[in-house]
C-alpha positions as CSV (number, residue, x, y, z in Angstrom):
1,X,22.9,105.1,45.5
2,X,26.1,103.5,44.0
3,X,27.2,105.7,41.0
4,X,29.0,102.8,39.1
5,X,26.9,100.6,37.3
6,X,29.2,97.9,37.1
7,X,29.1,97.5,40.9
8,X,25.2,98.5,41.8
9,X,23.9,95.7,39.6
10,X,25.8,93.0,41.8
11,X,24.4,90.9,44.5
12,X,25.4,92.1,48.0
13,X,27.4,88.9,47.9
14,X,29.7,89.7,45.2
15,X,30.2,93.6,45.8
16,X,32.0,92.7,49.2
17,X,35.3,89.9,48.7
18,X,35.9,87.9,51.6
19,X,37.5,89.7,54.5
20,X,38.8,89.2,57.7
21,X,41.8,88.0,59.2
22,X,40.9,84.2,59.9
23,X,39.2,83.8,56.5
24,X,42.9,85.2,55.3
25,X,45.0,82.7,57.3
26,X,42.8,79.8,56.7
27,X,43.0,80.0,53.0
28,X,46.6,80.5,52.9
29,X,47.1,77.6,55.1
30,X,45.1,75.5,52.7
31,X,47.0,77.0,49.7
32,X,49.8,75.9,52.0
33,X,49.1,72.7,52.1
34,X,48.2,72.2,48.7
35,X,51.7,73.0,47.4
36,X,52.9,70.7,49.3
37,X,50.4,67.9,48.2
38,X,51.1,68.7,45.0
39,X,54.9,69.2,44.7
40,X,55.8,66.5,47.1
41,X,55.6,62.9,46.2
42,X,52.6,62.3,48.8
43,X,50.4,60.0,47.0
44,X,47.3,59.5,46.7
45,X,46.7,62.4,48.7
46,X,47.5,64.4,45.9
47,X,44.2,63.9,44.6
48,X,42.7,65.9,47.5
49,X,43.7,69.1,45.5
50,X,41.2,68.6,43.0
51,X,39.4,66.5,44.4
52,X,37.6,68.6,47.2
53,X,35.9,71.0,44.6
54,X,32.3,70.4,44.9
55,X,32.7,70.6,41.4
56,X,34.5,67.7,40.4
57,X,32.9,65.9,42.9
58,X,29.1,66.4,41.8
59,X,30.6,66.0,37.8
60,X,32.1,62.4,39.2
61,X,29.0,61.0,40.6
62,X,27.0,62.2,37.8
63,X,29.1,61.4,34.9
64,X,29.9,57.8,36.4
65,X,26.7,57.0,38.3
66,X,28.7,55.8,41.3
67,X,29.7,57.1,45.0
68,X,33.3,57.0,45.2
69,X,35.2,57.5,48.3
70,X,37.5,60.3,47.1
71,X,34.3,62.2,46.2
72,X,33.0,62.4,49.7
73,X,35.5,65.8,50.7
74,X,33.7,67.8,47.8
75,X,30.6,66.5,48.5
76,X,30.1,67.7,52.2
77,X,31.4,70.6,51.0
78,X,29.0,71.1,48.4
79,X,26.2,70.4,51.3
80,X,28.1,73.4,53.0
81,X,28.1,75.4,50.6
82,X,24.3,75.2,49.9
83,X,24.1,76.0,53.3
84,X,26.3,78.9,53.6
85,X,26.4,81.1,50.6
86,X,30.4,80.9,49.2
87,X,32.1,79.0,52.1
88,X,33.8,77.2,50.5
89,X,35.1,80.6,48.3
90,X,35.6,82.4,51.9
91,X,37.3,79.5,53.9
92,X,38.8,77.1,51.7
93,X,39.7,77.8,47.7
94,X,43.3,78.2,46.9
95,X,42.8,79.4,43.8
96,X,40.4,82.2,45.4
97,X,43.8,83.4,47.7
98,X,46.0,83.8,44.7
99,X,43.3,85.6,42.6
100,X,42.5,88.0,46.2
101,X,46.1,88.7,46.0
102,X,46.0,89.9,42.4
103,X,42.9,91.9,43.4
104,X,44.4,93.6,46.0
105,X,47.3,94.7,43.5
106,X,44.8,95.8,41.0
107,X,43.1,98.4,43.8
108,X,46.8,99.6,44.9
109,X,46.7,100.2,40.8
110,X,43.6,101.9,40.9
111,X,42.0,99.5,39.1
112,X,38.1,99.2,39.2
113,X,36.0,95.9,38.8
114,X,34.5,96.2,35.0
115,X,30.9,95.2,33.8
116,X,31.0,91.5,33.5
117,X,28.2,89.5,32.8
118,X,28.0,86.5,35.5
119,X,28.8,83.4,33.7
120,X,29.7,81.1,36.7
121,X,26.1,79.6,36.9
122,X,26.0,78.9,33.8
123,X,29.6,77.0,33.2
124,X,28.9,75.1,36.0
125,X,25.5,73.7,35.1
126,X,27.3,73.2,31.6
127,X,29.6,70.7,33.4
128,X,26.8,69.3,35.5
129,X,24.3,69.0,32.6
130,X,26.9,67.1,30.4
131,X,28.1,65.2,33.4
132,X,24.2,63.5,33.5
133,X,24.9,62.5,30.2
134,X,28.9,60.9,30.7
135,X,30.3,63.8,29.3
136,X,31.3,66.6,32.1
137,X,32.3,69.1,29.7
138,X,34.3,72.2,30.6
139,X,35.5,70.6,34.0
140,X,39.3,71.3,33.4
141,X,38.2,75.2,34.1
142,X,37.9,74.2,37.4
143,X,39.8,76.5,39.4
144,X,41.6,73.5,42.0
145,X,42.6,71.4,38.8
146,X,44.3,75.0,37.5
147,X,46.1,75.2,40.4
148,X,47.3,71.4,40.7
149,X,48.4,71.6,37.1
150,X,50.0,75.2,37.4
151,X,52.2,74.4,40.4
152,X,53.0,70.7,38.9
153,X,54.4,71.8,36.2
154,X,58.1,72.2,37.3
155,X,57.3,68.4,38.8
156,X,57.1,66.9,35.6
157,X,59.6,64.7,34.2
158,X,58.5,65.3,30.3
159,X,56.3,67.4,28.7
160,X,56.4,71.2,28.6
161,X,52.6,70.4,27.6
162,X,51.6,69.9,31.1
163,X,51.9,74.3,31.5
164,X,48.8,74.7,30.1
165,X,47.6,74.6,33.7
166,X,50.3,77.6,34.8
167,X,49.0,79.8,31.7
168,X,45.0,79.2,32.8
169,X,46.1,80.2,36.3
170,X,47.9,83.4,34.7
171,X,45.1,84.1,32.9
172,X,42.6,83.9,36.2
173,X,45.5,86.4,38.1
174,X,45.1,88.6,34.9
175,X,41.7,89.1,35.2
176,X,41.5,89.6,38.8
177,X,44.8,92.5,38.7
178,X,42.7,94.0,36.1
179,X,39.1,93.8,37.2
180,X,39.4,93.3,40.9
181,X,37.2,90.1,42.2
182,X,35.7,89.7,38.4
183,X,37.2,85.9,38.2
184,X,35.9,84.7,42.2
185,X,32.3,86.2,42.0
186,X,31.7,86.2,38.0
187,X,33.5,83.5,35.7
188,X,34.5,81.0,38.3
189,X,32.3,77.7,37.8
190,X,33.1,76.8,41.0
191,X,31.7,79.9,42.8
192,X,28.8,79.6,40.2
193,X,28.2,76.2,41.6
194,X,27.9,77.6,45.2
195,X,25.4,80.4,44.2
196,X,23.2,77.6,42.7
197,X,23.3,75.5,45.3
198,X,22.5,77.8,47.5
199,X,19.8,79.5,45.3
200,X,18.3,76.2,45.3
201,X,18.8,75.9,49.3
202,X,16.7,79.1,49.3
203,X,13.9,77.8,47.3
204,X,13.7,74.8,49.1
205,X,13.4,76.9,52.7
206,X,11.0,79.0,51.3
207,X,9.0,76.3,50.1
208,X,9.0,74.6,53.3
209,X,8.1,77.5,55.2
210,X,5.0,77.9,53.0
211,X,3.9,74.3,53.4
212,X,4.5,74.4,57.0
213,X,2.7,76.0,59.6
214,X,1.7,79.8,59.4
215,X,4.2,81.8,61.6
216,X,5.7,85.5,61.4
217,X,9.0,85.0,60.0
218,X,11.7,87.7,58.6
219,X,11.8,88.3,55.5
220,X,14.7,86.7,53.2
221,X,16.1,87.8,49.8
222,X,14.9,85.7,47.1
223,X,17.5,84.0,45.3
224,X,18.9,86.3,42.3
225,X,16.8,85.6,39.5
226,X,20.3,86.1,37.7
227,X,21.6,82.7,38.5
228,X,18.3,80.8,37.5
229,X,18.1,82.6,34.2
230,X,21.8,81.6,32.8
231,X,21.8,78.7,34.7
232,X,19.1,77.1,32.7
233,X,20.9,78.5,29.7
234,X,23.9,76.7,30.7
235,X,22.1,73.6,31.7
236,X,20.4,73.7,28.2
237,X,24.0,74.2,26.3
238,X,25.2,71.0,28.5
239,X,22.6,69.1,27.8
240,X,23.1,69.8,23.8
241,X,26.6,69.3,24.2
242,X,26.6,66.3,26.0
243,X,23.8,64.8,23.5
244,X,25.9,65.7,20.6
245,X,29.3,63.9,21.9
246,X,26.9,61.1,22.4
247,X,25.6,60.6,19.4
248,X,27.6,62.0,17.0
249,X,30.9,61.8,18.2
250,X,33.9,60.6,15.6
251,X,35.9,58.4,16.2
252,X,39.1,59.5,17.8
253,X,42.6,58.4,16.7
254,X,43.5,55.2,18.8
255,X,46.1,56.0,21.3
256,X,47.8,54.7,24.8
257,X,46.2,55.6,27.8
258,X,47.4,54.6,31.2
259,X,46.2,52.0,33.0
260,X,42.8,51.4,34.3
261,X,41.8,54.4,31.8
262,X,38.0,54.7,31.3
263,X,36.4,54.2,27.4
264,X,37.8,56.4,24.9
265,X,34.5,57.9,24.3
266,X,34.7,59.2,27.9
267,X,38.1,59.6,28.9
268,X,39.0,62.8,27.3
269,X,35.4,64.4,29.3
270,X,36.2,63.1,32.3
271,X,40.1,64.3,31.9
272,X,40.5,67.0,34.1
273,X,43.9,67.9,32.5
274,X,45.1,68.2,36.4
275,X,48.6,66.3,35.8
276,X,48.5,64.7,38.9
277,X,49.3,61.4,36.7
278,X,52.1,62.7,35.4
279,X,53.7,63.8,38.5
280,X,52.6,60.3,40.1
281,X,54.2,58.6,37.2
282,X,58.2,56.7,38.4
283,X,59.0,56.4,35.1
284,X,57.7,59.6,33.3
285,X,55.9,57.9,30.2
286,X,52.8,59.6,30.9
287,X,52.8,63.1,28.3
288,X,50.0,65.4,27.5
289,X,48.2,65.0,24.3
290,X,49.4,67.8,21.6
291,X,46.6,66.8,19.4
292,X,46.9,62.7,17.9
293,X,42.7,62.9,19.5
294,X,41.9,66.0,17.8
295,X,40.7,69.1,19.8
296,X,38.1,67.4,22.4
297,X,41.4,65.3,23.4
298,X,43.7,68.0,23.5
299,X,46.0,67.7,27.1
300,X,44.7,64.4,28.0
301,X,47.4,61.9,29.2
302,X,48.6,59.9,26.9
303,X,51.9,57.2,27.0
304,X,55.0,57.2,25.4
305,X,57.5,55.1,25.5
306,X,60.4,56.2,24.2
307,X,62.5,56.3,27.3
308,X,60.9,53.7,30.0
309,X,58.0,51.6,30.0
310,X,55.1,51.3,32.3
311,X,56.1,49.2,35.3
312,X,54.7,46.2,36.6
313,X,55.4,47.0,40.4
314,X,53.6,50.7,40.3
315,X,49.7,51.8,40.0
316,X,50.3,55.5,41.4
317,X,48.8,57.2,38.5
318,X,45.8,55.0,38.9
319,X,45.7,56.5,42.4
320,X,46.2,60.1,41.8
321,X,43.3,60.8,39.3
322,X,40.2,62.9,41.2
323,X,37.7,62.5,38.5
324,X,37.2,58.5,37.3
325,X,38.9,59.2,33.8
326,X,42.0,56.6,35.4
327,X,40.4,54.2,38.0
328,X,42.0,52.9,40.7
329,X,43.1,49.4,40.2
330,X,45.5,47.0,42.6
331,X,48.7,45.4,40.9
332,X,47.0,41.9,40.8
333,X,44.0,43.4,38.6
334,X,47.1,45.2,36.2
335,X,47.2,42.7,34.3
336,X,43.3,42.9,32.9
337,X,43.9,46.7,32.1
338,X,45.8,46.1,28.9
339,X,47.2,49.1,27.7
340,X,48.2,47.9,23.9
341,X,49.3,45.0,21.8
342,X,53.0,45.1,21.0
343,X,53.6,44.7,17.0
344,X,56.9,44.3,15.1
345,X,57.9,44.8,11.6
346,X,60.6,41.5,10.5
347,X,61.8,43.9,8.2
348,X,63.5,46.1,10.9
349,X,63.8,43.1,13.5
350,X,67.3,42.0,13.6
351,X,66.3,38.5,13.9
352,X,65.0,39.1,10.4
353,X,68.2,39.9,9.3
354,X,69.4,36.3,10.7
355,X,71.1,38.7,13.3
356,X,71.3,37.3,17.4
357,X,69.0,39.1,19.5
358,X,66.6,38.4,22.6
359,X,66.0,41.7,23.9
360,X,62.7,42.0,24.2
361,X,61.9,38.6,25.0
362,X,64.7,39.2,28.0
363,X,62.9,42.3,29.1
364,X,59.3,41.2,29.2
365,X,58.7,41.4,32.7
366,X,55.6,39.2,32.3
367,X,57.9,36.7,30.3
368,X,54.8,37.3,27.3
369,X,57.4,36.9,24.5
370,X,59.0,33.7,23.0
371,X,60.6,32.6,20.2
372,X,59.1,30.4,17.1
373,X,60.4,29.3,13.7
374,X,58.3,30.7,10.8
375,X,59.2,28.0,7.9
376,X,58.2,31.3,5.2
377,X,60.6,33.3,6.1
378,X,62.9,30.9,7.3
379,X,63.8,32.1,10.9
380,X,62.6,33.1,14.3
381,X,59.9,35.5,14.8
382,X,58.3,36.7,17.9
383,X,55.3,35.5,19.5
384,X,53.2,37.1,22.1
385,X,50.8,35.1,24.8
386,X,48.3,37.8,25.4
387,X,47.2,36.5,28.3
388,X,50.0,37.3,30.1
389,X,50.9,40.4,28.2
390,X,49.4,44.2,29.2
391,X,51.2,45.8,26.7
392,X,53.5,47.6,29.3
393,X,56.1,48.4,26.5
394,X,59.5,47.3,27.9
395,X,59.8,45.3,24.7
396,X,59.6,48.8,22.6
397,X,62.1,50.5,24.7
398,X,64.8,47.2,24.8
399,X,64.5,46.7,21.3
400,X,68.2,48.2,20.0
401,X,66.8,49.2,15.9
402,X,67.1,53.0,15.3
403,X,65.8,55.7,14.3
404,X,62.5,53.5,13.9
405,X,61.8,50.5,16.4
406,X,61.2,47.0,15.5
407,X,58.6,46.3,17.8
408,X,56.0,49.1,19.1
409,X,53.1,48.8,21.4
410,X,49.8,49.4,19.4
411,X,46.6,51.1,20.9
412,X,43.6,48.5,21.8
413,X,40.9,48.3,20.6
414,X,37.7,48.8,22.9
415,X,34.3,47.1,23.3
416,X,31.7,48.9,25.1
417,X,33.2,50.6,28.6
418,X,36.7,48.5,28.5
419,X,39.6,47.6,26.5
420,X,39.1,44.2,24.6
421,X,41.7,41.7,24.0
422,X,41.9,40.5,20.4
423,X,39.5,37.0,20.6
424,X,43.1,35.1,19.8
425,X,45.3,34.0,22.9
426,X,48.4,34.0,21.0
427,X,49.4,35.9,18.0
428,X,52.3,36.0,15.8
429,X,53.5,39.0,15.4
């Protein structure tokens, strides 16, 4: 009988880590290789870090109620995974090496795996239960998106933001140096994903063998009642969750997403705060929100254009993004995602001050900007054609006025799932 508590009321699954020497080589060959994905400029497979969590996958479909192509890697795995109990946690996760190498420090340290309860069921049917309803909450604890954002960071052109990513992965190496194995087989979503799965799996075998013909058969552990009870707890808390955001969710401060960025009301639930976009971004514009969304935005990307704008001859973040919050879209179709609507104050315009300039009218790589005489005020003003603008925000960062700029790019506003242009083809600004 096992004299530690702690350890006796585990599943045999989770008092034994993954072991062996090809289990050992084929993880770090995987972590590896996501490293490089990640740190070299090898888009769009970049978004095969994240994006072969069965997680994220079974969120995407869910949340979005389509079958995208990038979702089929986590989805076979997931099918594995039902199948074989932690395969993916023994074979594949990256995450799962680095927090085995912390473990193994911890039991040089004498350290002992403490009495945790097993929440990893129930975060992940919180994210799955939400994700029914368009809001996959709690899917940036994914353990792959962690990892993409943790080793990105030093990739990123702007925003010390974008470490959030390195701290949850310190955090996860914490925990495992100080309770060996407690992240991997209690608190990870992603291994409490697998144990549903293939709790379910079980059920369905079982039933089928009592529906099908009578024959001797060995007997099989039933699936640990554990995982059904604070699964259904978590799936209950998703549900609420999801509802809630739904119904009752404020309105959010309008800001600038990146192209092809889904509704507001969904973008910052299907975020997975990975940073890929960043790290895809040419001309670093892309930073992570500090809070102009409130709290259920907090980390999402957001653009700035200070520095650069977003250019007409690139779509890479678009391509990068593992979870549907940024959708893929060609450079013919960039046009149609309208990021903003450029607005200028004549006050601070220096052709308000009957001052020469063309800037931003020279700059406009769409050639969106000309030039009329307003009879009030008794010079020229600018005047945008929306339907060749996309609010791209050269203009902003060519227009010479300091501190303040005469001309900034303002959020759109939305209709339904997509950005609506204003029902005018031209205004004046």
């Amino acid at each position: 009988m096992n004299a530690n508590p702690a350890v006796a009321d585990r599943p045999p699954a989770e008092r034994a880590p993954a072991r062996g020497p090809a289990r050992r080589v084929a993880r770090l060959a995987v972590l590896a290789v996501a490293v490089v994905l990640v740190c070299l400029p090898l888009e769009p497979w970049s978004i095969l870090v994240p994006g072969i969590s069965p997680l994220v996958a079974l969120s995407l479909v869910l949340a979005t109620a389509a079958f995208p192509v990038f979702a089929v890697p986590g989805l076979a795995l997931a099918l594995l995974a039902a199948a074989r109990h932690r395969w993916f946690c023994h074979w594949v996760c990256p995450t799962g090496c680095c927090a085995d190498g912390a473990s193994w420090l911890g039991r040089r340290c004498r350290r002992r795996p403490g009495w945790v309860p097993v929440l990893g069921p129930a975060l992940a049917l919180t994210v799955l239960a939400g994700a029914c309803l368009g809001y996959p909450v709690l899917l940036w604890l994914d353990p792959l998106a962690l990892l993409s954002a943790a080793v990105g960071v030093f990739h990123v052109r702007q925003g010390i933001e974008w470490s959030w990513g390195a701290w949850g992965l310190i955090c996860i190496l914490a925990v495992s140096f100080w309770w060996p194995h407690t992240w991997c087989t209690r608190l990870c979503p992603l291994g409490g994903l697998q144990d549903v799965l293939n709790a379910a799996a079980q059920c369905l075998r079982m039933l089928a063998r009592r529906l099908g013909p009578r024959r001797a058969a060995p007997a099989r552990p039933r699936p640990a009642a554990v995982v059904w009870r604070r699964s259904f707890l978590g799936g209950l808390v998703g549900l609420a969750w999801g509802t809630c955001l739904a119904r009752w969710n404020p309105p959010r401060t309008p800001v600038l997403r990146p192209p092809g960025a889904a509704a507001e009301e969904w973008f910052s639930s299907l975020c997975l705060r990975c940073g890929n976009c960043a790290r895809a971004c040419p001309a670093g514009i892309i930073q992570a929100d500090t809070g102009e969304t409130g709290i259920g935005g907090l980390l999402a990307p957001l653009l700035t254009f200070d520095t650069d704008y977003c250019r007409e001859s690139c779509v890479q973040c678009t391509l990068v993004c593992p979870s549907g919050a940024l959708s893929p879209i060609a450079l013919p179709a960039k046009m149609q995602a309208v990021i903003g609507v450029p607005e200028v104050d004549m006050d601070l315009c220096l052709l308000g001050a009957v001052r020469e300039c063309a800037n931003c009218r020279n700059r406009c790589p769409y050639e969106a900007i000309r030039f009329v005489f307003d009879e009030q005020l008794y010079t020229l003003t600018p005047c945008v054609d929306l339907q060749r603008c996309n609010g791209c925000g050269a203009c902003q960062v060519a227009c010479p006025t300091q501190p303040r700029k005469a001309i900034v790019v303002r959020p759109m506003p939305q209709v339904g799932d997509h950005r609506a242009r204003p029902p005018h083809d031209q205004i004046q600004l």
